[in-house]
matplotlib code that plots the C-alpha trace (Angstrom):
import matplotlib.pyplot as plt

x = [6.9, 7.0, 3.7, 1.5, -1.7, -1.3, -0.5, -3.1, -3.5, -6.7, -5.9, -8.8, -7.9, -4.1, -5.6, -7.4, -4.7, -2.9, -6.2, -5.9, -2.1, -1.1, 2.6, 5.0, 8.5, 11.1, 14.8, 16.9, 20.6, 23.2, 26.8, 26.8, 23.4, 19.5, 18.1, 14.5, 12.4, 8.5, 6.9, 2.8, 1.9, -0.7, -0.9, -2.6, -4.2, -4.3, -6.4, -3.9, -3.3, -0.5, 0.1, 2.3, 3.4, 3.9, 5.8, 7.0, 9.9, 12.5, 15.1, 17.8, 19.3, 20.2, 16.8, 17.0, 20.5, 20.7, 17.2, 18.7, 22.2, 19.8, 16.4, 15.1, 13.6, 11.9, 8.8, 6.5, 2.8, 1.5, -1.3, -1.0, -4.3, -3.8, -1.0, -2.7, -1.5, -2.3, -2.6, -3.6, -0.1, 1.7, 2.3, 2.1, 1.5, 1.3, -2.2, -1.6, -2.1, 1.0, 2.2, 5.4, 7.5, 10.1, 9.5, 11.2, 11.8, 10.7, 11.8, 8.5, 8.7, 7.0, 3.1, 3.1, 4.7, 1.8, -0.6, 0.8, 0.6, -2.9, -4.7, -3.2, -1.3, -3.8, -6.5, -6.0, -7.7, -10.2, -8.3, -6.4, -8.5, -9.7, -6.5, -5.3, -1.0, 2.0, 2.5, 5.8, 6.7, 6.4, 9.8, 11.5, 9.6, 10.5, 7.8, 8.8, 6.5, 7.3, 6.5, 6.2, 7.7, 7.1, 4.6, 3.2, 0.7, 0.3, -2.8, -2.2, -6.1, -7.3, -9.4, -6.3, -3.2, 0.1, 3.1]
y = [-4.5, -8.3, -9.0, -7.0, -9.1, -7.7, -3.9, -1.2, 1.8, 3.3, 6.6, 6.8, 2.6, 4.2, 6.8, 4.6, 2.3, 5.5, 6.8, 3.2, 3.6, 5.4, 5.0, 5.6, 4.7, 6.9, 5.6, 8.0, 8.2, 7.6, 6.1, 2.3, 1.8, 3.3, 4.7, 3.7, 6.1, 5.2, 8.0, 9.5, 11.6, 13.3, 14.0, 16.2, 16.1, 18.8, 19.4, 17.8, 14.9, 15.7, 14.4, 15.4, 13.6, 15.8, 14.5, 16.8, 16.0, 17.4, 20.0, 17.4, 13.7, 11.3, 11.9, 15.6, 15.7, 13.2, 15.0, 18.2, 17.0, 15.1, 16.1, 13.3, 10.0, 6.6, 6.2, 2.7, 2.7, -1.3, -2.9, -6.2, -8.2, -12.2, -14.7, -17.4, -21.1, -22.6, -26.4, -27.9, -26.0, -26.6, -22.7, -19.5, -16.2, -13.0, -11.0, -7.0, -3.5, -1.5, 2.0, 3.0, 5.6, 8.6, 11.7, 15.1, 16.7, 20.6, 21.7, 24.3, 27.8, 30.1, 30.6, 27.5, 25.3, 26.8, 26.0, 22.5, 22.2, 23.4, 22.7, 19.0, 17.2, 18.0, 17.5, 13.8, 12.2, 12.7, 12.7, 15.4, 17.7, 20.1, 19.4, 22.3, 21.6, 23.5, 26.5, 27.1, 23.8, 24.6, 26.8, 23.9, 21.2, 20.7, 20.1, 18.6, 18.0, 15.2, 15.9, 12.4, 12.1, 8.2, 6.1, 2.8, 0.4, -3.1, -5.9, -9.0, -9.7, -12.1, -14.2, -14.1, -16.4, -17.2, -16.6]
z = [-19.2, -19.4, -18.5, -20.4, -19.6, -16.4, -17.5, -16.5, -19.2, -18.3, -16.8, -13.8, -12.8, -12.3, -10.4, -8.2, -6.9, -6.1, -4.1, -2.5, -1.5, 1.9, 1.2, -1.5, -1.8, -3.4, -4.8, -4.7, -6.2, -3.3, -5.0, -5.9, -3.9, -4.5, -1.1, -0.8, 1.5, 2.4, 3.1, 3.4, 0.3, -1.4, -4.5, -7.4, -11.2, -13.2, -16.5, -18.6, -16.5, -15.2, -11.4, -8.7, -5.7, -2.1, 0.4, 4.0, 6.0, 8.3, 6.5, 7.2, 7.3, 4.5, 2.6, 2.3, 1.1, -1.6, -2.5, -2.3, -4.4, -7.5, -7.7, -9.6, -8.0, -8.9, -6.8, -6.1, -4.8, -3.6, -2.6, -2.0, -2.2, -1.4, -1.6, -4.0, -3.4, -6.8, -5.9, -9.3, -10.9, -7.6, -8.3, -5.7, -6.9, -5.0, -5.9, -6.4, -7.6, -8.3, -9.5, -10.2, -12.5, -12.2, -11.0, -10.7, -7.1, -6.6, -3.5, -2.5, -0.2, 1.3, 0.2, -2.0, 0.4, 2.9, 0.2, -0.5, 3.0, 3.8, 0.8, -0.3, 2.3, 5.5, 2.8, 1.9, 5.0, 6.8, 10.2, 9.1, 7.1, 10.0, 12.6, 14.1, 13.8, 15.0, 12.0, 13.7, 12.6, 8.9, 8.8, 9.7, 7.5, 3.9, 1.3, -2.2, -4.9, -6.9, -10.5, -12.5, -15.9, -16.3, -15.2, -15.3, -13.2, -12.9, -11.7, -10.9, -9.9, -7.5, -10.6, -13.1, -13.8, -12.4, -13.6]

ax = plt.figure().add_subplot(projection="3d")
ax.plot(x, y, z, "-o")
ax.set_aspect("equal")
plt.show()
């Protein structure tokens, strides 16, 4: 990282730009080009700090199959906080809280892909936690969980410097 002024290594400030996030973008291989994918998540910590990333979609299309043919991914988490005009440098700088790392792609079935379902992706928000959704639907849904190898977050706060 070139900027390590701006490098976040506390574990629980990581955490909280991911709580802060409601999208995350995946890269997956595809040939000469990355395919980039946003997509809603949830996501879980265990004891040894180890977090996964769940993401649901259809059992088909682009993003299934290259998921499908390499099951490892990049993934990025923004928030983008204020574009600061910096008069006296005649310098801009964009204000934000990032995440981003690898990850490994487990493909889940049956009970734990109910579970994943149930218990951590209709559990993140509010809206969701007590909605009553189609149970037929889940045969036909896939659930991955994203398991990240490498990790790494970056501030660049609203009261720092420009590049």
């Amino acid at each position: 990282m070139r900027r390590k002024d701006r490098e976040v290594t506390d574990f629980n400030t990581m955490i909280k730009i991911i709580d802060e996030c409601d999208i995350i973008r995946i890269g997956l291989a595809d040939g000469d080009f990355p395919y980039i994918v946003p997509l809603n998540f949830a996501y879980t910590v265990d004891e040894k700090q180890q977090i996964c990333f769940y993401i649901h979609g259809a059992m088909a299309g682009r993003k299934y199959q290259l998921m499908q043919k390499n099951q490892k991914c990049s993934f990025e988490l923004d928030i983008p906080l204020e574009m600061d005009c910096i008069y006296e440098k005649k310098d801009v700088t964009m204000r934000y809280k990032s995440v981003m790392g690898t990850a490994q792609i487990e493909f889940l079935e049956d009970q734990e892909k109910q579970s994943a379902i149930d218990d951590i992706i209709m559990n993140r928000y509010d809206e969701t936690r007590n909605f009553e959704y189609n149970k037929n639907a889940v045969s036909r849904t896939a659930v991955a969980r994203l398991r990240v190898l490498s990790w790494t977050a970056k501030i660049n706060p609203v009261k720092g410097g420009a590049d």
